[in-house]
N, C-alpha and C positions, 0 to 999 in steps of 0.2 A: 390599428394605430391608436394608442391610448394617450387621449390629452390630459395634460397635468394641469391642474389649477392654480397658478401664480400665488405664491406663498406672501403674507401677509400679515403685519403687528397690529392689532387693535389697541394693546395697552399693556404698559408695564409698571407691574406693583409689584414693591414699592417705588417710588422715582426717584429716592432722597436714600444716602447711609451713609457708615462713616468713614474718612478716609483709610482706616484698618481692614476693611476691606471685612468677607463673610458674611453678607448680606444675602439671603435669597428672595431673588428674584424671581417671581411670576410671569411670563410673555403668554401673553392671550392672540391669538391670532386664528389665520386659515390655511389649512392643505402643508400643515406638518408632517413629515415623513420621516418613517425611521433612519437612520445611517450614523453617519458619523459627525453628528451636529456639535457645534461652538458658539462660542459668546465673544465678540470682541467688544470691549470697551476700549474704546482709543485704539491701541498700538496693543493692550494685553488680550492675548486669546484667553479663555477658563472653556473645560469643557461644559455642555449641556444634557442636562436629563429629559427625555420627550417623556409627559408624561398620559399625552392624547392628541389626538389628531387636530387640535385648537390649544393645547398649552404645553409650555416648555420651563423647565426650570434652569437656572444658572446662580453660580455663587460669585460676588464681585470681587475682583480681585485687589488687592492694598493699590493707591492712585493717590497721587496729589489734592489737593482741593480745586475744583475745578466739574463745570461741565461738558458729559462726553455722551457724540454719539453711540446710542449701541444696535450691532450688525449680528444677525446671524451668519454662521460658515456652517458647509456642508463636506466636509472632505477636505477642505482647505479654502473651498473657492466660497467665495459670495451669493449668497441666497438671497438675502434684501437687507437693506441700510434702512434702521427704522425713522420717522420723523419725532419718535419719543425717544428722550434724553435722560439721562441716568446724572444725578450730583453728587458727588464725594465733598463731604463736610468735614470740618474738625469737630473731633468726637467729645472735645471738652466743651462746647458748647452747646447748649438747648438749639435741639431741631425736631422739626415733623416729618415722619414718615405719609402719615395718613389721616382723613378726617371724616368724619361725619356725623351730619349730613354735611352734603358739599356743596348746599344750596339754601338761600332764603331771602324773604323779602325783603325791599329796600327799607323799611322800617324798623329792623334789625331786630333784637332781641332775641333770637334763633339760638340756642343752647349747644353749641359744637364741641364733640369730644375729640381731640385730636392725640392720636399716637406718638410715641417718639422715645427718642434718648434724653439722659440730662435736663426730665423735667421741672425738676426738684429744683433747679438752676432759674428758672423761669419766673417774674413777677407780673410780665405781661403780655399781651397778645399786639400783635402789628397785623392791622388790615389795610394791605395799600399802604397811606399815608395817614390812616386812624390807629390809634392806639387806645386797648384799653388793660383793663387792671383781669388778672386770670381768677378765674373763680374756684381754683383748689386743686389740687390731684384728686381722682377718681379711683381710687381703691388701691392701687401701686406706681409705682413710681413712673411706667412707661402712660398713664393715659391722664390729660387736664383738662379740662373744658373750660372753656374762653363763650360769652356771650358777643355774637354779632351786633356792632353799632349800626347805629342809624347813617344809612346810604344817600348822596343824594341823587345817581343815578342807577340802571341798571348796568350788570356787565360783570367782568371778571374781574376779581384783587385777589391777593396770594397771601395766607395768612403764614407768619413766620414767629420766634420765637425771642428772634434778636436783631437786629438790623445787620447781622453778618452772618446769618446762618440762610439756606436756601426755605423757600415756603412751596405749600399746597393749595392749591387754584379752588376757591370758593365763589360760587355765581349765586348775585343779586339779581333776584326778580322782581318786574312791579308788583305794587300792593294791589292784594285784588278788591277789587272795587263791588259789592252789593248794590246790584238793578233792582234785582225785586224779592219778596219774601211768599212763596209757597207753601201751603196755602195760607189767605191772609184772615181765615176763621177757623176755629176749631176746638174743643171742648177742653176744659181747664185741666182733664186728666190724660189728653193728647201730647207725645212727648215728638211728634213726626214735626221736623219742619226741613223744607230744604228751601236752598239760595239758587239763583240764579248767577253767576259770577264771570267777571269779565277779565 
């Protein structure tokens, strides 16, 4: 008798595209199996390409603005309802697909390149309830980088483009703190030093 492994979404990239739909999508997961795999978003099924036994491709189909959970199907029937969510945007305005890095300290200044549509559209970045001014496109029109403000706690905020376009989860970490400096002697053409950090 051969036990099957309960099938499983780790992460879905991208999470954000536009309501036109043609986006693909990445599903990273466990114990994908060949057959006759689907993708529902909401109410619309699109077929699925397996393209390993941990990723599955899917293309999103045109949807309202609006976010929707997305299901795999296996034949028809339900394989597993994922806890990651998929956003249909309006494609006339500046949104992120993607970022990185997707992390930095509460002191901010962290340099994030963020993916997307309509960035050309863009004059600033929304973190949370922080706003700052964008620091330019990055070589074409889909990638801008926005510098991280200064945090006053740690945690998640979602950085976004426009206060009406969906955003991408960015986590503040504390600042790390220097205890001590190893070694605290050593010769003027010694370039070795490490910290101790908390």
């Amino acid at each position: 008798l051969e036990v099957m492994s309960p099938v499983s979404i780790l992460d879905v990239v991208p999470s954000v595209g536009p309501i036109d739909g043609g986006s693909l999508v990445t599903i990273q997961g466990h114990a994908f199996r060949p057959g006759e795999l689907s993708c529902r978003f909401d109410r619309t099924i699109v077929a699925a390409t397996i393209a390993s036994a941990s990723t599955i491709l899917c293309k999103t189909p045109q949807h309202a603005q609006t976010t929707v959970q997305l299901e795999l199907l296996q034949a028809g029937h339900s394989l597993h309802v994922s806890e990651h969510v998929f956003t249909f945007v309006d494609a006339s305005l500046p949104f992120v697909v993607s970022i990185w890095p997707s992390l930095g300290p509460t002191a901010g200044g962290t340099a994030i390149t963020l993916q997307g549509y309509n960035l050309e559209l863009a004059s600033r970045c929304i973190f949370g309830d922080l706003s700052v001014q964008t620091a330019g496109l990055l070589g074409d029109e889909h990638r801008i980088v926005c510098v991280s403000p200064k945090q006053g706690q740690r945690g998640k905020v979602f950085i976004a483009l426009s206060s009406e376009s969906a955003g991408v989860a960015f986590d503040y970490y504390e600042d790390p703190l220097a205890l001590a400096l190893k070694p605290q002697l050593g010769s003027l053409r010694s370039e070795e030093h490490t910290s101790e950090l908390q």
